[in-house]
NUNUDO-787783 format. One record per residue (C-alpha): residue number from 1; chain; x, y, z. Coordinates in steps of 0.001 Angstrom, whole numbers, plus 500000, padded with zeros to 6 digits. Example, Ala and Ser with C-alpha at 12.3 -4.5 7.8 and 13.67 -1.06 7.14 Angstrom:
BEGIN
{n=1	chain=A	px=512300	py=495500	pz=507800}
{n=2	chain=A	px=513670	py=498940	pz=507140}
This chain:
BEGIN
{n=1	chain=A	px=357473	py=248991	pz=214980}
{n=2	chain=A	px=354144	py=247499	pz=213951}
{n=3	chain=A	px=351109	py=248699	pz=214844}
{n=4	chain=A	px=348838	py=246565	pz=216582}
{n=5	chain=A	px=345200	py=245855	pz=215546}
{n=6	chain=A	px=342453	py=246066	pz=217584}
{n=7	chain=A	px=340484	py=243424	pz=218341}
{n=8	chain=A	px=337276	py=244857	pz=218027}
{n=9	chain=A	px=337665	py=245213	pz=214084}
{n=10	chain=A	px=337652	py=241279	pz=213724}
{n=11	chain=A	px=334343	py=239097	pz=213712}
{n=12	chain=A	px=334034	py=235531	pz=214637}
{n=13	chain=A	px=333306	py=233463	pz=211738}
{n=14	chain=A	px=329945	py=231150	pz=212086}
{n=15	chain=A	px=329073	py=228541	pz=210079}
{n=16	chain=A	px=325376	py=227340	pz=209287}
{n=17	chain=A	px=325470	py=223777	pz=209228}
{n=18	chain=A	px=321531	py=223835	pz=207182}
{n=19	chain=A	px=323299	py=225418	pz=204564}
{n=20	chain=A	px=326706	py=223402	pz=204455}
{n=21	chain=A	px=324609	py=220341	pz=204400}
{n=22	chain=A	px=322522	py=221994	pz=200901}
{n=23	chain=A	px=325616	py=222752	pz=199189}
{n=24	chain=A	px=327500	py=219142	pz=199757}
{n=25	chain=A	px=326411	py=216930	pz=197029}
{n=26	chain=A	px=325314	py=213226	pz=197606}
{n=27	chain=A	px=327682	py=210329	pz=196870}
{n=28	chain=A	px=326618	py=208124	pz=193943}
{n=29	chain=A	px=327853	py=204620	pz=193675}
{n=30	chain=A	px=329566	py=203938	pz=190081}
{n=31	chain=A	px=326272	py=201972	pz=188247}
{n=32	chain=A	px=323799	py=205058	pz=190189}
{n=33	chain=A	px=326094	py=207613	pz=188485}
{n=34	chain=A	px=325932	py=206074	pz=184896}
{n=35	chain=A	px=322305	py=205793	pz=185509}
{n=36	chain=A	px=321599	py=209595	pz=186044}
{n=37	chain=A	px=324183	py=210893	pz=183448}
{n=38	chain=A	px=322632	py=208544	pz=180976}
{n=39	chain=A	px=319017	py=209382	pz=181947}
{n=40	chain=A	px=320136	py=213021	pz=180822}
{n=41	chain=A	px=320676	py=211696	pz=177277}
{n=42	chain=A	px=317716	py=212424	pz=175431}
{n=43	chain=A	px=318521	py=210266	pz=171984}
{n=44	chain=A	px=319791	py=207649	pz=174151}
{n=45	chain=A	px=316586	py=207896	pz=176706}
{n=46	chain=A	px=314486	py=208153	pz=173114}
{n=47	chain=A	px=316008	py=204869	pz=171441}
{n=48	chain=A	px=315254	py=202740	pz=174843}
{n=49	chain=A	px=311630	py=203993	pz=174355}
{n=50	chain=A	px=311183	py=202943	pz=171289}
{n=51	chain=A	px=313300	py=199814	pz=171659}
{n=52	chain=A	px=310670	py=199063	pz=174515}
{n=53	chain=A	px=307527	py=199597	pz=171908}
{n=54	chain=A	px=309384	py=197165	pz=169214}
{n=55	chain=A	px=309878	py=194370	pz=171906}
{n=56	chain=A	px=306720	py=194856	pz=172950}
{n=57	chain=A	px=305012	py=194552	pz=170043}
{n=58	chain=A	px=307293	py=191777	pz=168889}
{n=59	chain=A	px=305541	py=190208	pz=171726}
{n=60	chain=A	px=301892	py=190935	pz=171613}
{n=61	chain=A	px=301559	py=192491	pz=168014}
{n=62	chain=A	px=301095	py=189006	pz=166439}
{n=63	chain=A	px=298113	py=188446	pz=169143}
{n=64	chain=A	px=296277	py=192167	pz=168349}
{n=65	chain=A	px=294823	py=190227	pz=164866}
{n=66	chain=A	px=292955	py=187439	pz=163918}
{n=67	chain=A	px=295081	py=186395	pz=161111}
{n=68	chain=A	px=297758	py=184025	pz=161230}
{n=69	chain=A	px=301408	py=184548	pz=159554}
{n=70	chain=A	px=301224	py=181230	pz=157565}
{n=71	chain=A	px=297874	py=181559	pz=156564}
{n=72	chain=A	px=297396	py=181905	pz=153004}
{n=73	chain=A	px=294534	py=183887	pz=151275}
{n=74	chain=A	px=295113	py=184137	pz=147485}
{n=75	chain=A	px=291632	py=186064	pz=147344}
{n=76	chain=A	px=293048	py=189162	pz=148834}
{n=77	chain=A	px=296702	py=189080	pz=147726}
{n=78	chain=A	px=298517	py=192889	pz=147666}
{n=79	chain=A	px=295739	py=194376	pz=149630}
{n=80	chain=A	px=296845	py=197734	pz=150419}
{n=81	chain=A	px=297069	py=199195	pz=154424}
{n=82	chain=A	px=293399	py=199250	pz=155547}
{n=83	chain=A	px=291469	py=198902	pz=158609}
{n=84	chain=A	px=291094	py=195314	pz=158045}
{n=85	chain=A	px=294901	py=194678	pz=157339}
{n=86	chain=A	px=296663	py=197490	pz=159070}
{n=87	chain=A	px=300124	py=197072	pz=156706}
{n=88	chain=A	px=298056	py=195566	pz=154025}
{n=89	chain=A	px=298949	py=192054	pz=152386}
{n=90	chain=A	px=301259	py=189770	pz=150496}
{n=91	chain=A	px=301409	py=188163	pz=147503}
{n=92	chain=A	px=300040	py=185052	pz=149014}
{n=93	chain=A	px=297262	py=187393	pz=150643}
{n=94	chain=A	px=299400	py=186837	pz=154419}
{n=95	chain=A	px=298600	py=189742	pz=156542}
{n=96	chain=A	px=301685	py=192005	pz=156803}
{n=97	chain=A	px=300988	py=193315	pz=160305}
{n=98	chain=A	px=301390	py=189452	pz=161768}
{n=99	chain=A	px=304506	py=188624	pz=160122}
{n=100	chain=A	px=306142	py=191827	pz=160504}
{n=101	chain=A	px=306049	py=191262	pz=164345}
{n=102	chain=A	px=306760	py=187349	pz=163774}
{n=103	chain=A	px=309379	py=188519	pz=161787}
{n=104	chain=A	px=310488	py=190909	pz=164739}
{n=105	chain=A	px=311064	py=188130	pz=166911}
{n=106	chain=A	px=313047	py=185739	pz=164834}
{n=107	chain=A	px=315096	py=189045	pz=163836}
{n=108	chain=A	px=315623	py=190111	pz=167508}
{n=109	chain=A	px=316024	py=186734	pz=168698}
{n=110	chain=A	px=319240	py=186253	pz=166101}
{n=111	chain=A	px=320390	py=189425	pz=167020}
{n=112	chain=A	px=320334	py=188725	pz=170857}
{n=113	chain=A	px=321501	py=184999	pz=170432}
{n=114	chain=A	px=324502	py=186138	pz=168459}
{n=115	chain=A	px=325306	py=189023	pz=170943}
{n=116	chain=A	px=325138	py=186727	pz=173800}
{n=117	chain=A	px=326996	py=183885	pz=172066}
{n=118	chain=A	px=329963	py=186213	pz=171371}
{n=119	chain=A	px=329768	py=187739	pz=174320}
{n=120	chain=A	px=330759	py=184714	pz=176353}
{n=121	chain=A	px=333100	py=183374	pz=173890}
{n=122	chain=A	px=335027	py=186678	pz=173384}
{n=123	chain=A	px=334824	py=187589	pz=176715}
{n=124	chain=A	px=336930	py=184762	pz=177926}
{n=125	chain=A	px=338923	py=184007	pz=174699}
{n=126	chain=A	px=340078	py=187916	pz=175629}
{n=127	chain=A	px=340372	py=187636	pz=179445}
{n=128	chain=A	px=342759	py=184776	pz=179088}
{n=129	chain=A	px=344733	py=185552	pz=176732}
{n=130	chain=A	px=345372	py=189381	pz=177913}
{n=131	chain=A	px=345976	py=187815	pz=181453}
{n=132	chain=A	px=348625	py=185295	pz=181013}
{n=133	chain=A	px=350476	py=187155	pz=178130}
{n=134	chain=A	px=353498	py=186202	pz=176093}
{n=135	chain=A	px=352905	py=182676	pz=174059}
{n=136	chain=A	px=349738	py=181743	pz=175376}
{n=137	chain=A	px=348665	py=185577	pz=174054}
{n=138	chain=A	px=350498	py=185278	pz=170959}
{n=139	chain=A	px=348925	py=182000	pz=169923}
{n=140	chain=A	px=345208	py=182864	pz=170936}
{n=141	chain=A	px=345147	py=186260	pz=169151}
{n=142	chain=A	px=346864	py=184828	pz=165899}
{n=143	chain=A	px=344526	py=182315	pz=165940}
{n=144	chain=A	px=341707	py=184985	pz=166266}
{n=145	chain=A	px=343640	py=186890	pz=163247}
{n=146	chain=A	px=343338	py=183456	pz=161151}
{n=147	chain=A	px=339526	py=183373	pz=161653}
{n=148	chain=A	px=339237	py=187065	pz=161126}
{n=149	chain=A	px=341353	py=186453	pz=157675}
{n=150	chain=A	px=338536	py=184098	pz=156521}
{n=151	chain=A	px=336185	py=185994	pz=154474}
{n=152	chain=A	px=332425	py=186242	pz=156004}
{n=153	chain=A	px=330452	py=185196	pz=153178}
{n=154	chain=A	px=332005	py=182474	pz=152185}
{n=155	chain=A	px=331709	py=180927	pz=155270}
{n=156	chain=A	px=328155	py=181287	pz=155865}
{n=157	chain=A	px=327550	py=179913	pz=152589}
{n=158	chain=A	px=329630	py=177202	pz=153029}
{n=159	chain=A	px=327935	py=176380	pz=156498}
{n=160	chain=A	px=324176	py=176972	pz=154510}
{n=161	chain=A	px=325575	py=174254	pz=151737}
{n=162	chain=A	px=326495	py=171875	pz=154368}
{n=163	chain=A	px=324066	py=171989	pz=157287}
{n=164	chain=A	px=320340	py=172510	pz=156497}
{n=165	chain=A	px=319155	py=176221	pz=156532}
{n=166	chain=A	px=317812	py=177328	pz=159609}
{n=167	chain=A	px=318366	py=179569	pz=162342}
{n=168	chain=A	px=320712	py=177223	pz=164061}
{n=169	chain=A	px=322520	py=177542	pz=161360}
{n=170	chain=A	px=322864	py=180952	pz=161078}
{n=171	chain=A	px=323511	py=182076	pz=164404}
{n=172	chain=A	px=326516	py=179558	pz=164395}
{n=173	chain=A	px=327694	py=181027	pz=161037}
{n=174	chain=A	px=327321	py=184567	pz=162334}
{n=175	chain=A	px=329200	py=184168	pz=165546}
{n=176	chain=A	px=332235	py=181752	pz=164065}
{n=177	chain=A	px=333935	py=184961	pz=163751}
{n=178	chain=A	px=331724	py=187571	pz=165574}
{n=179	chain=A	px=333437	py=186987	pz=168570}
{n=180	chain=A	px=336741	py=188408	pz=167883}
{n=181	chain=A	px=335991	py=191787	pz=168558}
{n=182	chain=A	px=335119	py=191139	pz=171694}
{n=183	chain=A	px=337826	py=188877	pz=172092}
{n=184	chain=A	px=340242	py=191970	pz=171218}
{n=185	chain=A	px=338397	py=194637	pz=173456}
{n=186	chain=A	px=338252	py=192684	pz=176447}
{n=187	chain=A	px=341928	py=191771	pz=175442}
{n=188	chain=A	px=342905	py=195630	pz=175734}
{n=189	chain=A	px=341302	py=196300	pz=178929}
{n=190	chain=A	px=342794	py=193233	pz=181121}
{n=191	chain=A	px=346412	py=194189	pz=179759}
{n=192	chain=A	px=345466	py=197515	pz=181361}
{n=193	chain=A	px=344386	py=195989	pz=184590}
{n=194	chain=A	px=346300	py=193647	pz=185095}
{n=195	chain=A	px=349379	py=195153	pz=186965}
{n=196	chain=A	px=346975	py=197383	pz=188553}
{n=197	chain=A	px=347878	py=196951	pz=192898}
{n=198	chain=A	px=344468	py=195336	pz=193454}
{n=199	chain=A	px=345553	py=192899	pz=191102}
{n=200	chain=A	px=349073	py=192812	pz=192422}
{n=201	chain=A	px=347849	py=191937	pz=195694}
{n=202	chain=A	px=345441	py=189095	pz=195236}
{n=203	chain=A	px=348462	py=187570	pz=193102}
{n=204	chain=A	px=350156	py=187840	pz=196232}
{n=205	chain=A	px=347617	py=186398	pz=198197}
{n=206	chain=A	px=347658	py=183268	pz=196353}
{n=207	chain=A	px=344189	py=184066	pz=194491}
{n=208	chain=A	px=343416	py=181591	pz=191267}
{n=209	chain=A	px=343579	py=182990	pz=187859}
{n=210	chain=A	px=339784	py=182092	pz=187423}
{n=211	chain=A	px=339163	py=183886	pz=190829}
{n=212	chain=A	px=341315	py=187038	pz=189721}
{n=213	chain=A	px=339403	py=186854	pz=186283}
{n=214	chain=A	px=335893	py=186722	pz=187864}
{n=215	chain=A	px=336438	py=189137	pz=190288}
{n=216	chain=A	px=338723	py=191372	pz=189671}
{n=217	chain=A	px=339806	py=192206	pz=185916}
{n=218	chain=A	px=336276	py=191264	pz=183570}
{n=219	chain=A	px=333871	py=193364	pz=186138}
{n=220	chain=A	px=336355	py=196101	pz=185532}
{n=221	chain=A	px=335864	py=195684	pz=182427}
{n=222	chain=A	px=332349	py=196035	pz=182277}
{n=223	chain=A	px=331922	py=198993	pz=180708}
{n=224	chain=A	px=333632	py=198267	pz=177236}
{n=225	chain=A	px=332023	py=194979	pz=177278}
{n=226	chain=A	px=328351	py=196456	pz=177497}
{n=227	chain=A	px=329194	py=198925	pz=174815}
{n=228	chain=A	px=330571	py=196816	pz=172624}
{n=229	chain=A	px=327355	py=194038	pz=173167}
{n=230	chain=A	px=324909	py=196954	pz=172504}
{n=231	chain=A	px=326584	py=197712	pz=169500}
{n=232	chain=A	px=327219	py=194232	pz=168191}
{n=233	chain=A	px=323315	py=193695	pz=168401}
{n=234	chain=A	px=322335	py=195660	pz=165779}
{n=235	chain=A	px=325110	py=194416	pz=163358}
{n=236	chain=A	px=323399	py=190874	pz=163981}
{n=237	chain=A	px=320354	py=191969	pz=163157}
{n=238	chain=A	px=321759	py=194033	pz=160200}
{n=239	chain=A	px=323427	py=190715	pz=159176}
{n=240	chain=A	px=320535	py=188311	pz=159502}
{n=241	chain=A	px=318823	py=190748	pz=156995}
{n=242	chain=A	px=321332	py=190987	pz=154745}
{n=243	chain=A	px=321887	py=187047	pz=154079}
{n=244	chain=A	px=318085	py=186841	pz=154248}
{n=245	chain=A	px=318270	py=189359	pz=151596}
{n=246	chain=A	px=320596	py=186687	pz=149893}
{n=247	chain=A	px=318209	py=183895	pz=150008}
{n=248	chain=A	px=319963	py=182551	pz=153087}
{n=249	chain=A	px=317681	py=183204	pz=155723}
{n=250	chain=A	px=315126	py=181238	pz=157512}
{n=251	chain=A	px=313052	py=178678	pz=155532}
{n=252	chain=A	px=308940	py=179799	pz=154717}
{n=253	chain=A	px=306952	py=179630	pz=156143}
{n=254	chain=A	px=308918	py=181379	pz=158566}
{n=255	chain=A	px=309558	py=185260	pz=158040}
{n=256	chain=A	px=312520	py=187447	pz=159727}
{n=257	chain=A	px=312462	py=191589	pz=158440}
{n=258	chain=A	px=315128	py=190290	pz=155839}
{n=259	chain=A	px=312890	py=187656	pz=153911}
{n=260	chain=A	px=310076	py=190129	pz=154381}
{n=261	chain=A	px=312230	py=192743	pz=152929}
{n=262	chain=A	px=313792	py=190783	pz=149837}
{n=263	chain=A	px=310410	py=189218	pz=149033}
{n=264	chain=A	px=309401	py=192966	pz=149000}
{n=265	chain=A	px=311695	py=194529	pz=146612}
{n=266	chain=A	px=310454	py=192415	pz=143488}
{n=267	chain=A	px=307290	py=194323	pz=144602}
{n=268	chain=A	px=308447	py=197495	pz=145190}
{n=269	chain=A	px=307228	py=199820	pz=142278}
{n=270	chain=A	px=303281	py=198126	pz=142661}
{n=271	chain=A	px=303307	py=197371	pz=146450}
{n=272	chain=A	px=305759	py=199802	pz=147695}
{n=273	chain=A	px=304265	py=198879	pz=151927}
{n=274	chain=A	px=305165	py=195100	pz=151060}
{n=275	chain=A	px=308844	py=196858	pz=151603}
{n=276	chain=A	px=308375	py=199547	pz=153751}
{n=277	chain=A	px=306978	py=197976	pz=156544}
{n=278	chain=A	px=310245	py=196018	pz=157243}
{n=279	chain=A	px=312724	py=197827	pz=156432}
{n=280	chain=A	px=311423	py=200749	pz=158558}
{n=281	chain=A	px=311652	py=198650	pz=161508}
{n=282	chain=A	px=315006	py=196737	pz=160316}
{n=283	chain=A	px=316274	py=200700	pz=160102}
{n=284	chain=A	px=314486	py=201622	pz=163669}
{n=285	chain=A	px=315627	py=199155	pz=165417}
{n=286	chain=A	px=319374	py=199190	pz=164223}
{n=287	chain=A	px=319056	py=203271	pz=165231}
{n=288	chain=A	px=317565	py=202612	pz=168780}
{n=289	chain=A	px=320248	py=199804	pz=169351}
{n=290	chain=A	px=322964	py=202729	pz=168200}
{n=291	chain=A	px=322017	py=205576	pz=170115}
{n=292	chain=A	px=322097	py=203431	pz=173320}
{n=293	chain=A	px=325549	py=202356	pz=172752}
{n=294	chain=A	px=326327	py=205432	pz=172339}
{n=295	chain=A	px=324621	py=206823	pz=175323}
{n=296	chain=A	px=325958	py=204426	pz=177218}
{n=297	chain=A	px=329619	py=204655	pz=176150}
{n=298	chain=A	px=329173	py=208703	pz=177115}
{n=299	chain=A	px=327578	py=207575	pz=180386}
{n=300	chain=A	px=330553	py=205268	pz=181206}
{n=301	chain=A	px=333638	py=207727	pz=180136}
{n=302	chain=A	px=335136	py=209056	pz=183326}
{n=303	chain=A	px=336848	py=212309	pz=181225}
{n=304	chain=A	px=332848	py=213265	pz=181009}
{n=305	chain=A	px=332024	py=213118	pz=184635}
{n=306	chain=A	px=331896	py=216645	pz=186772}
């Protein structure tokens, strides 16, 4: 026989709804959560600073001097960094400090215009094909794989032999084949999406592919594609400096961090600032580009959220 408890020994259990409501944590929407976790990245919160400073001066640095970028002064040629030419002079006497940051914005301006350019492209070269699947997949994508089979150099020189040299020109030679990457990543993400139920059901509903596209499976898709633009940024700009490098950049007087750069190097062991000045900020802005990607692609993972 059990023995029965008294009921004195038991307490009524209260609950204090002030202190329920401190321990319950406030919903974030998906974009508000990114935000926060990627706010808590300190190289990632570091390279947006100083991607800020090197759009901003891109912008006003050319307007802090009285000199002019295609002004030449043969009189003071290879002046060295001084308070009257802050990154010193060229061998045409040009101030450095004014065509650095002219140079900035034809080298950020490539970058960006070749981003965006392969952005749209790949974005619904990838979209389509991954949607509608079997031939109209397998002919897009080995088409991509034939471009992508083309070697990169020869291309752009072919395109600099044909059409004049210019930045036109470039940016079309640099996204020709820049695209496919994108192409392929947003490829991989709507064949993951697309037999999702939310899909399913606006099939059902008699929703248009462009609709289902739109709405549904590329703002899902959202993530990857931001990573992948903040990432293919920098490789523009990286590129631009490297055919500039070549001789294939933008005609003078004109200047980009490339023609700055390979102009430099002849000058190197004399004038050693005639190079430093743009590759330092070729190198700084490639690394501020990078560690936002980054950032961003750890802001974005779902296995990192808690």
């Amino acid at each position: 026989m059990q023995q029965q408890i008294p009921k004195n020994m038991f307490e009524r259990a209260s609950v204090d709804l002030k202190e329920a409501e401190k321990l319950s944590k406030p919903s974030l929407s998906f974009w508000k959560d990114v935000f926060v976790r990627f706010r808590k990245n300190k190289l990632a919160m570091f390279g947006l600073v100083l991607l800020a400073i090197i759009v901003f001066m891109a912008i006003f640095g050319p307007m802090m001097t009285k000199y002019d970028y295609r002004t030449n002064d043969l009189m003071h040629a290879n002046l060295a960094p001084s308070g009257d030419h802050w990154f010193g002079t060229d061998d045409l006497g040009r101030d450095m400090f004014t065509r650095t940051w002219n140079g900035a914005r034809i080298s950020l301006f490539i970058g960006l215009a070749a981003a965006l350019i392969d952005l749209f492209i790949g974005v619904i070269w990838g979209s389509i094909a991954g949607y509608r699947g079997g031939r109209v997949d397998e002919f897009m994508m080995r088409f991509a794989d034939i471009l992508w089979g083309v070697p990169y150099l020869l291309l752009v020189i072919l395109l600099m032999v044909v059409l004049d040299q210019g930045l036109g020109t470039m940016i079309l030679a640099m996204t020709i084949t820049g695209w496919i990457n994108m192409a392929r990543i947003v490829r991989g993400q709507v064949l993951g999406l697309k037999n999702q139920e939310y899909v399913m059901a606006s099939q059902t509903l008699g929703a248009s592919t462009s609709r289902i596209l739109f709405k549904h499976l590329i703002p899902n898709s959202m993530g990857a594609i931001l990573i992948t633009v903040t990432l293919s940024i920098p490789s523009a700009i990286f590129t631009e400096a490297f055919l500039s490098f070549l001789g294939l950049g933008v005609p003078a007087p004109k200047a980009s961090w490339g023609t700055m750069a390979s102009d430099g190097l002849a000058a190197l062991r004399y004038y050693p600032w005639r190079l430093f000045f743009p590759a330092t900020f070729i190198c700084l802005t490639i690394f501020a580009f990078n560690v936002i990607g980054d950032g961003l692609r750890d802001a974005l993972d779902p296995r990192l959220r808690k």
